[in-house]
C-alpha positions in Angstrom: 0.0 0.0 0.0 2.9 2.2 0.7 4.5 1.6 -2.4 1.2 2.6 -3.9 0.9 5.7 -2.8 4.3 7.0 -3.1 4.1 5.6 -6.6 1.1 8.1 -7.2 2.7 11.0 -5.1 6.0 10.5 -7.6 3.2 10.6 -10.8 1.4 13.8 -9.4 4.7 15.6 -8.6 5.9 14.9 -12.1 2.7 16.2 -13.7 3.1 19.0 -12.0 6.7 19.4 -12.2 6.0 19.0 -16.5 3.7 22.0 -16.5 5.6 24.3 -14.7 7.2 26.3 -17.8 5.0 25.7 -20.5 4.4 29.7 -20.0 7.5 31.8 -20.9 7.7 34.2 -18.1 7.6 37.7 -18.8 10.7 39.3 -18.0 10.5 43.0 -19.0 9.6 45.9 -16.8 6.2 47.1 -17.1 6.5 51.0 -18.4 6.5 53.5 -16.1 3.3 56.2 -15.6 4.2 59.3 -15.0 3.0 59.2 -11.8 5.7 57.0 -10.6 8.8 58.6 -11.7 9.1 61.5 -9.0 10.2 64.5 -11.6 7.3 63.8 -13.6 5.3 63.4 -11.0 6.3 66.6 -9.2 5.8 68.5 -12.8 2.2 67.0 -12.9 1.5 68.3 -9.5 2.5 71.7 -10.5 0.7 71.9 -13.8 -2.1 71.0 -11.4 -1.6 73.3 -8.9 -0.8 76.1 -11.9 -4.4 75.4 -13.2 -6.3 75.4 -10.1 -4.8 78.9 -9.4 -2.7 77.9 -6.7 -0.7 80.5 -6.7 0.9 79.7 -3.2 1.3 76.1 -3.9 3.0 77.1 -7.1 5.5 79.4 -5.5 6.4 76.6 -2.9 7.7 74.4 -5.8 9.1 76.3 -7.4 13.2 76.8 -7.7 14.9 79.6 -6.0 16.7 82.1 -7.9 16.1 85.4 -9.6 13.7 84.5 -13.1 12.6 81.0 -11.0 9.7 82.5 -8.9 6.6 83.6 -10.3 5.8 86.0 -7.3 8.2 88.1 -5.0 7.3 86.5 -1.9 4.7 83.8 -0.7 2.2 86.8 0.8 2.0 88.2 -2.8 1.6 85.0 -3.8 -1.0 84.2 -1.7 -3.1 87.2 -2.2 -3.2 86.3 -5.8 -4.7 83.1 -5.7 -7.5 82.7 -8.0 -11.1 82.7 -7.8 -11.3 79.4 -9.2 -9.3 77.8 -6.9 -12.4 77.2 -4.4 -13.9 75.8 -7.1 -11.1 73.7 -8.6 -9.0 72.7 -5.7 -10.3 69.0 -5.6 -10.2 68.7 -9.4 -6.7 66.7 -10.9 -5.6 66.7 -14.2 -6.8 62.9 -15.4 -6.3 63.5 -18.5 -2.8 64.1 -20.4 -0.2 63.3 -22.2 3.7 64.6 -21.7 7.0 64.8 -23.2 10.2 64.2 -21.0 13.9 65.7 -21.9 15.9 63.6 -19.3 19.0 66.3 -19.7 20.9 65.1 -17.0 20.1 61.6 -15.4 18.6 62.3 -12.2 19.1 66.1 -11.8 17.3 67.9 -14.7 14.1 67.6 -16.4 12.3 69.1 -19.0 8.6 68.7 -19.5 6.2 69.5 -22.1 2.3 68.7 -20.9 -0.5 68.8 -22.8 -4.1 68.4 -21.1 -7.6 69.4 -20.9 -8.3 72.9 -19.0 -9.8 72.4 -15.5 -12.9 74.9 -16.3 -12.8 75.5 -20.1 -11.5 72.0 -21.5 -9.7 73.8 -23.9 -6.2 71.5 -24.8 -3.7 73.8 -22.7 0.1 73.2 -23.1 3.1 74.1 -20.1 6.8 73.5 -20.4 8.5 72.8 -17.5 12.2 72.5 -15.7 12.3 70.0 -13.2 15.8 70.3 -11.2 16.9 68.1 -8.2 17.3 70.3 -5.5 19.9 70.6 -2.0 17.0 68.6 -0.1 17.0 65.9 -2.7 13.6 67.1 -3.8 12.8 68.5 -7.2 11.6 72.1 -8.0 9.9 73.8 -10.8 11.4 76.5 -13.3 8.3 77.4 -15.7 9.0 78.5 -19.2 6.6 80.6 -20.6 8.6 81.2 -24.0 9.6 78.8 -26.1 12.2 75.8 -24.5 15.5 76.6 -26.2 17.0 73.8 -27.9 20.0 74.1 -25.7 18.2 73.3 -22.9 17.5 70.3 -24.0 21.4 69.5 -25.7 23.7 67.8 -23.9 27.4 67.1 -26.3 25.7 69.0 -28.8 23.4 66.2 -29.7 19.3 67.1 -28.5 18.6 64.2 -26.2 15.8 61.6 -26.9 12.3 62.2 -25.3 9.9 59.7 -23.8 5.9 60.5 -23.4 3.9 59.5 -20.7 0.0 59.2 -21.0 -2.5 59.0 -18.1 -4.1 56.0 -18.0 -7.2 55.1 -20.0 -6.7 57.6 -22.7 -8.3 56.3 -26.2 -5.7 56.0 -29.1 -7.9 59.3 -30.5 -7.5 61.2 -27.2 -3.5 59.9 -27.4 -3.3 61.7 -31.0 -5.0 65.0 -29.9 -3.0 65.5 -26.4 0.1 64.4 -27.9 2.7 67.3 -28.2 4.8 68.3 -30.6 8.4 67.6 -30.0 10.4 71.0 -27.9 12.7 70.6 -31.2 10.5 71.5 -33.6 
């Protein structure tokens, strides 16, 4: 009886043993949303905070310097905090698609987001520095002229961009949102 069983524990083990790998595993990374790489991220949360009419969150992101500020100090910022923010201040951009400039890995950023306005819908476009800061965080530089080509050069080559989409976006959506590469 013993040799029985063990017989048919040795014949299920092998049955099993035989259909383990008749799957390839797959081995490559799922892509990465936007939302999970922290300088895209943090320039999603500012285009956010930009089109709620945040002014004072705004100001906190962004960089330190002379041109980097949109406001002279946080009290002006505060006190120009838009109407609309009461109104918008639980709203997130869902939908959008961006293009990232990784200039230098880990340190710099450049981001050009294209999404729906928060009130009007309208397709609205921002370019954006992303920078690593002292802290280890990143802060926002906003350009609101064209991005210079040399700010996105590095050996006098233009470096390659990747674009993020939220998630769910139709393929037509996808074409509409998409932005035209900083280059051209």
């Amino acid at each position: 009886m013993k040799k029985i069983l063990a017989f048919i524990s040795i014949i299920s083990i092998m049955g099993v043993l035989a259909s383990c790998g008749k799957e390839e595993a797959n081995t490559e990374p799922k892509p990465k949303t936007c939302e999970q790489i922290e300088p895209c991220k943090t320039a999603l949360k500012y285009a956010t905070y930009y089109n709620q009419g945040a002014k004072d969150k705004v100001y906190d992101m962004e960089l330190e310097g002379e041109n980097n500020k949109s406001y002279t100090s946080k009290e002006e910022a505060i006190r120009a905090i838009e109407d609309k923010y009461q109104k918008l201040k639980d709203k997130k951009i869902k939908k959008y698609a961006a293009l990232e400039y990784e200039v230098s890995p880990g340190e710099t950023y450049i981001y050009k987001f294209e999404f729906p306005d928060l009130i009007t819908g309208e397709k609205t476009e921002m370019k954006m520095k992303i920078e690593k800061t002292d802290n280890n965080s990143f802060g926002v530089s906003q350009y609101y002229v064209p991005v210079p080509n040399s700010d996105i050069t590095v050996g006098g080559k233009i470096v390659d961009y990747k674009t993020y989409y939220s998630k769910g976006l139709t393929q037509k959506e996808k074409e509409e949102l998409t932005p035209l590469p900083i280059e051209e």
